[in-house]
Steps between C-alpha positions, in 0.01 A plus 500: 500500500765410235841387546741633314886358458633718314845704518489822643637689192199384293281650816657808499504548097447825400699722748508587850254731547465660906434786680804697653364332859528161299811534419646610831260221665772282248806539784320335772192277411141602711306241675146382503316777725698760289261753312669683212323830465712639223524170292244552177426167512499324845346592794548332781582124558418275832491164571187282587556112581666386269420738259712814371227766429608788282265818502485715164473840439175630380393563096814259444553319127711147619387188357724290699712527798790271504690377827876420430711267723825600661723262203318787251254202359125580525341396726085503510320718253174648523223671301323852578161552479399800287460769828613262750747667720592153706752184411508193708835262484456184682877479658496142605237209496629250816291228379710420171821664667526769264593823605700819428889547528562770800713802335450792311237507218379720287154601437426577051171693423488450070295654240418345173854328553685831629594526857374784676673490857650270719637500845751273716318311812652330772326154598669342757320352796727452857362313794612565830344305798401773712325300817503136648243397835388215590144368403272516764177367295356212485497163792794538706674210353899485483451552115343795537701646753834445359372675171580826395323787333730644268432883295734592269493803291549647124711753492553472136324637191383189360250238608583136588327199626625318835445106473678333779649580855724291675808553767815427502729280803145520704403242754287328334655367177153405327480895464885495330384347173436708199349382165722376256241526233382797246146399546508655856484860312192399358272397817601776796190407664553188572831557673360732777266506759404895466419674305264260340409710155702548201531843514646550843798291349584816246696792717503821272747793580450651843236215602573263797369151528519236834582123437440195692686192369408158524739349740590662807859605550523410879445259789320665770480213686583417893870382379545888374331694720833592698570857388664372252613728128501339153662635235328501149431614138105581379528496146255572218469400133388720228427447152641845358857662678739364749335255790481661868668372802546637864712371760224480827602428921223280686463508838305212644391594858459329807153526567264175374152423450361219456263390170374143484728387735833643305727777663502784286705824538285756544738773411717551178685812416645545159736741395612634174879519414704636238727281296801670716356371829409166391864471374634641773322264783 
């Protein structure tokens, strides 16, 4: 795959050349999922990993399809295979923190240097954490219980990478410090304890993924186990789009057991808030 950083004008030399569904497709860009039946050019487009995957129409005569950015300058670039009827665009690479901007794009399909279609596409990605419990895995150590499992959701139409999670005015201030480094982005694995692979760090659209940090927000120990509420903020980093964060409500309970010789409350509630409520209390 080529990059190209060229100016959108020189990309789109030679005309604009669409289908009547292209053009109306022009007011309001599609997404990746979207199939374009009526486009002569473009099928369908999706998203896999990190990867934008753009499906072809059949007996098709494109040499290249390029990818512009949202600022109108192009993007990635790649050939077409006489007959193939697939492109791949890598959208991000964590590793070397290189990665799309979130916007609309547009797809070009040229043809011995004429463009053929294009059409507008959304990539956005929007996390939302949909789900916090505690962790009941592992020894029942007062690390383990006072972590959290956290899931969080895309909602958007782009893909993204998650690389750190910690909280916000929680108990334990060890789990209050974020990285104040770049090179953070580049090593997601070593900043959680699940998931484990590389893979399970990139959430596509639709696509839900769980999270357990390193340090544990709370103190479930024998001091706290009063019935007690904390107020607190999980919060995510990504490496494409705006971070994640949502206010939470412990309750530590009143009933203990007891793990190499340490009180340890044996019953946490968490509930999620809205921004509103966590204000508000």
């Amino acid at each position: 795959m080529k990059r190209e950083w060229t100016s959108r004008r020189r990309f789109l030399k030679g005309g604009l050349v669409v289908s009547a569904a292209g053009l109306a497709g022009c007011a309001g860009a599609g997404s990746a999922g979207t199939s374009t039946p009526s486009n002569p050019v473009f099928e369908e487009t999706s998203i896999s990993g990190s990867d934008l995957v753009v499906d072809l129409q059949e007996d098709n005569e494109v040499d290249k399809v390029n990818l512009i950015a949202p600022d109108g300058s192009g993007f990635l670039s790649t050939g077409v295979a006489a007959g193939a009827t697939t492109v791949r665009f890598s959208l991000f690479q964590h590793r070397v923190m290189s990665h799309y901007t979130p916007g609309e794009h547009v797809l070009v399909a040229i043809a011995a240097d004429e463009e053929l279609a294009s059409i507008p596409l959304e990539l956005a990605p929007k996390l939302e954490i949909t789900d916090v419990e505690p962790y009941m895995g592992g020894r029942e150590t007062l690390s383990n219980r006072g972590n959290l499992l956290v899931t969080a959701k895309n909602l958007g139409t782009g893909p993204t990478w998650m690389y750190f999670l910690g909280y916000e005015d929680a108990p334990n201030s060890s789990a209050t410090i974020f990285p104040s480094t770049e090179y953070v982005q580049t090593t997601p694995h070593h900043n959680f304890r699940q998931p484990e692979t590389e893979q399970e760090f990139i959430i596509e659209p639709g696509e839900s993924r769980t999270l357990l940090g390193r340090q544990p927000p709370l103190h479930p120990g024998q001091d706290h186990c009063d019935g007690r509420t904390v107020e607190f903020s999980a919060v995510i980093l990504t490496g494409v789009g705006d971070d994640v964060r949502r206010p939470l409500q412990a309750t530590l309970g009143t009933e203990q057991s007891t793990e190499n010789a340490k009180e340890i409350c044996s019953e946490i509630e968490i509930e999620l808030l809205d921004e509103i409520e966590a204000a508000d209390g």
